[in-house]
N, CA, C and O of each residue as an XYZ file, in Angstrom:
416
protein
N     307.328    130.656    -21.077
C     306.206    130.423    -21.990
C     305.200    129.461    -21.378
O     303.993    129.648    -21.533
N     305.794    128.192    -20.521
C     305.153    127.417    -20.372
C     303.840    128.135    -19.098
O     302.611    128.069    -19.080
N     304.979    128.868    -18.049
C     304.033    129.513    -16.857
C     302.957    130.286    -17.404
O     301.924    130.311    -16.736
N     302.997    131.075    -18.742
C     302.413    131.845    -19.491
C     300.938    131.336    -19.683
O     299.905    131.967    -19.459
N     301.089    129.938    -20.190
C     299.719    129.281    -20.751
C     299.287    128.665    -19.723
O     298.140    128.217    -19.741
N     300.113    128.505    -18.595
C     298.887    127.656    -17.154
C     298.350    128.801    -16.622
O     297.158    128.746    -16.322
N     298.949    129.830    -16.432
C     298.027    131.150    -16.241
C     296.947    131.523    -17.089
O     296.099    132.312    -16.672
N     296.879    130.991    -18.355
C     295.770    131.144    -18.850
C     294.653    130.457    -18.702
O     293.487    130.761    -18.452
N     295.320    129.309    -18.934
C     294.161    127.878    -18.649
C     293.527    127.775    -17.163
O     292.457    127.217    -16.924
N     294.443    128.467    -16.102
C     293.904    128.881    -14.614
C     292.742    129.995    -15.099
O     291.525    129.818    -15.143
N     293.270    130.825    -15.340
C     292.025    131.827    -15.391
C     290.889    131.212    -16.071
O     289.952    131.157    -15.275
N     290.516    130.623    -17.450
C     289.976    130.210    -17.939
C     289.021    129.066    -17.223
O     287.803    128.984    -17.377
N     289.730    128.317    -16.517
C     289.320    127.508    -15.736
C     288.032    128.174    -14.369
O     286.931    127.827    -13.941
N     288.925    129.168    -14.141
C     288.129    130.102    -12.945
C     286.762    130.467    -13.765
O     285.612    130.443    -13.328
N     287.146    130.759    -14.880
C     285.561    131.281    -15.346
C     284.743    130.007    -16.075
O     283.522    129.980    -15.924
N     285.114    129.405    -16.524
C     284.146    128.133    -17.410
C     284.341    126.727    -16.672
O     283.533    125.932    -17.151
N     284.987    126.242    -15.850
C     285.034    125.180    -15.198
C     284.731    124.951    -13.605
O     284.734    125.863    -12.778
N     284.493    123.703    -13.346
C     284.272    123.375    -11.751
C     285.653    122.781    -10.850
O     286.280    121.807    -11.266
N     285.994    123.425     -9.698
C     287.067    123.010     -9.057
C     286.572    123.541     -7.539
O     285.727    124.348     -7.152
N     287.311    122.872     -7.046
C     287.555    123.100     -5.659
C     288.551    123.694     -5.177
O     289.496    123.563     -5.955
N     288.869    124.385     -4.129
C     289.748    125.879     -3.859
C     290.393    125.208     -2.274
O     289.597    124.833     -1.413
N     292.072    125.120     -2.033
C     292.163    124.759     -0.418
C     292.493    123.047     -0.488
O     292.090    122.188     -1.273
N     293.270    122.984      0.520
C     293.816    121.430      0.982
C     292.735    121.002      1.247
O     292.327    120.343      0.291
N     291.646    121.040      2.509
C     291.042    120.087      2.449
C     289.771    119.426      2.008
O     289.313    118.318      2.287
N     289.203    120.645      1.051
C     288.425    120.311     -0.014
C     289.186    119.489     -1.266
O     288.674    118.575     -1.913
N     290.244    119.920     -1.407
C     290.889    119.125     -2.699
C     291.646    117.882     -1.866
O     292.148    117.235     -2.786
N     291.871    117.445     -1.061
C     291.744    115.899     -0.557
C     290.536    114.847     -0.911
O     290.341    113.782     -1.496
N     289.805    115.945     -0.101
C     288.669    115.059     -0.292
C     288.162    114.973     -1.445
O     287.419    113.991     -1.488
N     288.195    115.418     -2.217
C     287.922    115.601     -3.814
C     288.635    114.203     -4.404
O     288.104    113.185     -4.848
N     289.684    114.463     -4.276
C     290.560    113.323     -4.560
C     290.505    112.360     -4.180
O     290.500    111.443     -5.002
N     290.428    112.006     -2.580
C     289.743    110.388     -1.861
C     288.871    109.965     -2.290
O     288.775    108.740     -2.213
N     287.335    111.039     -3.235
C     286.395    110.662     -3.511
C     286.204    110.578     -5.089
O     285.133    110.897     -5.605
N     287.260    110.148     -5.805
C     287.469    110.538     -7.346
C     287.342    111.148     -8.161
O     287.773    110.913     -9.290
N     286.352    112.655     -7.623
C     286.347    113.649     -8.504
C     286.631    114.500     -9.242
O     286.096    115.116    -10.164
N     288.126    114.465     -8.423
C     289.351    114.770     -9.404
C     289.651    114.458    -10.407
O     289.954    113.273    -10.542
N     289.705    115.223    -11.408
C     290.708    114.547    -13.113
C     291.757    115.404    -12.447
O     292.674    114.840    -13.043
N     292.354    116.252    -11.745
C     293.638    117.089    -11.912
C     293.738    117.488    -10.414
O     292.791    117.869     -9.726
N     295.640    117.275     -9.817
C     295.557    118.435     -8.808
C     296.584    119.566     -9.168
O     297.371    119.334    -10.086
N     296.630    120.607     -8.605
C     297.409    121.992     -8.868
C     297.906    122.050     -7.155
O     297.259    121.784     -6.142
N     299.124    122.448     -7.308
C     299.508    122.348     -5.990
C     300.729    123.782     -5.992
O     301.132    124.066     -7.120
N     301.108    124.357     -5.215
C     301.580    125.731     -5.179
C     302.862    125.231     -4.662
O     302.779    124.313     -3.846
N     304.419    125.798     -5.085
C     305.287    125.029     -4.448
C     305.495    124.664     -3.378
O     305.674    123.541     -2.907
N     305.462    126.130     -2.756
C     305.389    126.200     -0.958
C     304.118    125.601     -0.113
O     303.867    126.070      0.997
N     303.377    124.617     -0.640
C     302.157    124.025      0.046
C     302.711    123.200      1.415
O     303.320    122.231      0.960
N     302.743    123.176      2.242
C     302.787    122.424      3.466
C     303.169    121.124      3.354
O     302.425    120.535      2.570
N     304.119    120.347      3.866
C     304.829    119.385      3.296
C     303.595    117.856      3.956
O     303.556    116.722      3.478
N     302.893    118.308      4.939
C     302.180    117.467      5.241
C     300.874    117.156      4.725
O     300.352    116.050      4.865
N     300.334    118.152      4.114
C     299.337    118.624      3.315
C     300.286    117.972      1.925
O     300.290    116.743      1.849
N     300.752    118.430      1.289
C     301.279    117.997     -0.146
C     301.273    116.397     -0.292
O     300.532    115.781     -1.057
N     302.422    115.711      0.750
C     302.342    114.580      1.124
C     301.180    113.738      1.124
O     301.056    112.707      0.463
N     300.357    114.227      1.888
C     298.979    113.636      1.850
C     297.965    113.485      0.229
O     297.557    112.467     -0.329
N     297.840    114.698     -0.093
C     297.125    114.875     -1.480
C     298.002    113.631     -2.485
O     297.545    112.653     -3.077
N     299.142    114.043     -2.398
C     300.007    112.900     -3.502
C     299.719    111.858     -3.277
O     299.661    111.098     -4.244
N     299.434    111.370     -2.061
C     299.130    109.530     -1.696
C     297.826    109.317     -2.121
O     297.395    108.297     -2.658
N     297.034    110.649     -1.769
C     295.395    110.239     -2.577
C     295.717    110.029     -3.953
O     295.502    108.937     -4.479
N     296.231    111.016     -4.597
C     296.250    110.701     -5.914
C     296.984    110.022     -6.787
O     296.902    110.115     -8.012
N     297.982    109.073     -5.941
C     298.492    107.886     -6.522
C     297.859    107.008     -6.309
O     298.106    105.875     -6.721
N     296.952    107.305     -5.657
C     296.070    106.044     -4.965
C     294.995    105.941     -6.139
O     294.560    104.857     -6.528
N     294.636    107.090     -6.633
C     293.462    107.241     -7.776
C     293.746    107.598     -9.027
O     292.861    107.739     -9.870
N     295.412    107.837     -9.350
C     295.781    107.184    -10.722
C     295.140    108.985    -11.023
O     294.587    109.015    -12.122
N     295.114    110.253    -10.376
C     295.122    111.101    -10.677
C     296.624    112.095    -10.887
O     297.689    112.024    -10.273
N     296.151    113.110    -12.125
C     297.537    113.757    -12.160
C     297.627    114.944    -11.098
O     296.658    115.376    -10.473
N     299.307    115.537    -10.960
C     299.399    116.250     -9.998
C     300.593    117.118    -10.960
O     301.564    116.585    -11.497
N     300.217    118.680    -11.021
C     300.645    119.502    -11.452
C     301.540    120.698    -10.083
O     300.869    121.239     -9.204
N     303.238    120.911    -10.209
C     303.017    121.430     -9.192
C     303.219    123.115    -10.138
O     303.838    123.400    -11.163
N     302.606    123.704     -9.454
C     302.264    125.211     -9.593
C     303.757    126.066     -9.667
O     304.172    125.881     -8.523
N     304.415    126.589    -10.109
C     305.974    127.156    -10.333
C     305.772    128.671     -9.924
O     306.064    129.575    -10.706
N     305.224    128.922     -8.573
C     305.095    129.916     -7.512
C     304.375    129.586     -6.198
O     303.953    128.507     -5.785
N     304.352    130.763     -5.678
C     303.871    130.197     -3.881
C     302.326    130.153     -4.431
O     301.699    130.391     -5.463
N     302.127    129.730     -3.186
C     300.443    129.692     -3.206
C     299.744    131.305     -2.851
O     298.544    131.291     -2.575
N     300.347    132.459     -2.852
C     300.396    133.842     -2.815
C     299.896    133.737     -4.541
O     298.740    133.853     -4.949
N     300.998    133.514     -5.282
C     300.555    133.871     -6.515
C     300.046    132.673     -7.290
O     300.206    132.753     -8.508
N     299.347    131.355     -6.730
C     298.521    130.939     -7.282
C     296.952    131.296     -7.003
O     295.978    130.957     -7.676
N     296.992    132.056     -5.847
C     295.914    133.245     -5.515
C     295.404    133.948     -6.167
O     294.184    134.055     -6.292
N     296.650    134.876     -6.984
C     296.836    135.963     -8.045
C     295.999    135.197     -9.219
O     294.777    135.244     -9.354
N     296.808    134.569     -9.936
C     296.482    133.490    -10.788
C     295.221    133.143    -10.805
O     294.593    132.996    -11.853
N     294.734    132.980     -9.650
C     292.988    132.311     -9.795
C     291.864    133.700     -9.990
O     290.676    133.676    -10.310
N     292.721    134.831     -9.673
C     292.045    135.899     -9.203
C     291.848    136.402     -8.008
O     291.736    137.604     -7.768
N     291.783    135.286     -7.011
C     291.739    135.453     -5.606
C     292.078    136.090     -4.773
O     293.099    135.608     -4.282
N     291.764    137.000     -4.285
C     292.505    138.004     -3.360
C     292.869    137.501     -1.702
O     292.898    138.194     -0.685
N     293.104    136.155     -1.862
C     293.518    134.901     -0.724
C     295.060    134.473     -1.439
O     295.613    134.939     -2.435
N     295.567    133.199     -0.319
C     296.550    132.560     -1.242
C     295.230    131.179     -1.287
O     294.043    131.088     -0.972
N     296.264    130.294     -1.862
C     295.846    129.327     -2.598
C     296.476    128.327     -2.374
O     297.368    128.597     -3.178
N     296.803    127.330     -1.939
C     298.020    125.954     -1.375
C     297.830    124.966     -2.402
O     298.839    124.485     -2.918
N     296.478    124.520     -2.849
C     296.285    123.667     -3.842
C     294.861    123.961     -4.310
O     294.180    124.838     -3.777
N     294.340    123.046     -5.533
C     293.337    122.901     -6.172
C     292.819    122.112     -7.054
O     293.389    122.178     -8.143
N     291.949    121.388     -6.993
C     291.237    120.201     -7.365
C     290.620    120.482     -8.110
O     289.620    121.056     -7.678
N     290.694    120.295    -10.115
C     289.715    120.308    -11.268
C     288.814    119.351    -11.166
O     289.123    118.168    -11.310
N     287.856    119.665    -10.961
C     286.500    118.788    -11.040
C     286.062    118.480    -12.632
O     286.098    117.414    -13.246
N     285.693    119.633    -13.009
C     285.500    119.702    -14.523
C     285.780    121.201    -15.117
O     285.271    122.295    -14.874
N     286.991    120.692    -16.155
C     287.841    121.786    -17.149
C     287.084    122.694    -17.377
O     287.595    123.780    -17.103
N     285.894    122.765    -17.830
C     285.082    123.414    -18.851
C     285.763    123.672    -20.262
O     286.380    122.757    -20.808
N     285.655    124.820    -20.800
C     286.521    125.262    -21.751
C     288.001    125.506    -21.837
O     288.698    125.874    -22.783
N     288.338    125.151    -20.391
C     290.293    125.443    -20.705
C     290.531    124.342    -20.718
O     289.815    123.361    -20.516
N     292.036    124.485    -21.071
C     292.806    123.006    -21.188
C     293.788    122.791    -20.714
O     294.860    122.434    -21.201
N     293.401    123.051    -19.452
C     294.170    122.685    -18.179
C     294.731    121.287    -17.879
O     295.647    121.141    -17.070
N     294.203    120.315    -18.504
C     294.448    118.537    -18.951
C     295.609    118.818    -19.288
O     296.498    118.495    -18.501
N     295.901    119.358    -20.287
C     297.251    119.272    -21.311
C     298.600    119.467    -20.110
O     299.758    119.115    -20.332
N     298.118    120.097    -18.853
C     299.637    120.079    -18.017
C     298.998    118.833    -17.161
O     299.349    119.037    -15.999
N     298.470    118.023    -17.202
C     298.542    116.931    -16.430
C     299.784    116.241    -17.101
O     300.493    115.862    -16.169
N     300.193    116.006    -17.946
C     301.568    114.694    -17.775
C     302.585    115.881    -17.012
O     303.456    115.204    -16.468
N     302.753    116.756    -16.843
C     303.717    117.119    -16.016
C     303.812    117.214    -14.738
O     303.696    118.254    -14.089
N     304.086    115.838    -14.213
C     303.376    115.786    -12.892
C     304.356    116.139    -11.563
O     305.310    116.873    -11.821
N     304.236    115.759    -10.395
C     305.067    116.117     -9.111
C     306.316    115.063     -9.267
O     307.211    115.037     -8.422
């Protein structure tokens, strides 16, 4: 149920909100506080993951991890790419916030 409604709030997000797509746009997103949220795919690169988490303990941002590969957080976005992570800039209309306390 729960994977059910972040798939929604992903899609939703894809169409009414601002984010950034990829590790090293969503680093830097995060080094630079624009982040309210990260989304991270399980199988993301342990050096890459590592890294994003230190930004965003560093900035008191939440970190959601994604409960599939970054293949089907691809799917999920729509993307006909994979996807490793992703940085909410601004929600728009979804409520993609609400899985921030469930963090890494």
């Amino acid at each position: 149920m729960v994977s059910l409604s972040i798939e929604r709030e992903l899609k939703n997000l894809m169409k009414t909100g601002k984010y950034t797509l990829g590790a090293n746009s969503t680093i830097r997103a995060v080094a630079s506080g624009k982040a309210k949220m990260v989304i991270i795919a399980e199988n993301a690169p342990p050096e890459l993951r590592e890294r994003v988490l230190y930004y965003a303990k560093l900035g008191n941002i939440p970190v959601y991890v994604f409960k599939g590969t970054s293949q089907d957080l691809g799917v999920t976005c729509g993307k006909p790419f994979k996807i490793s992570m992703l940085a909410v800039i601004d929600e728009g209309d979804s409520r993609i916030l609400d899985f921030a306390s469930e963090t890494a």
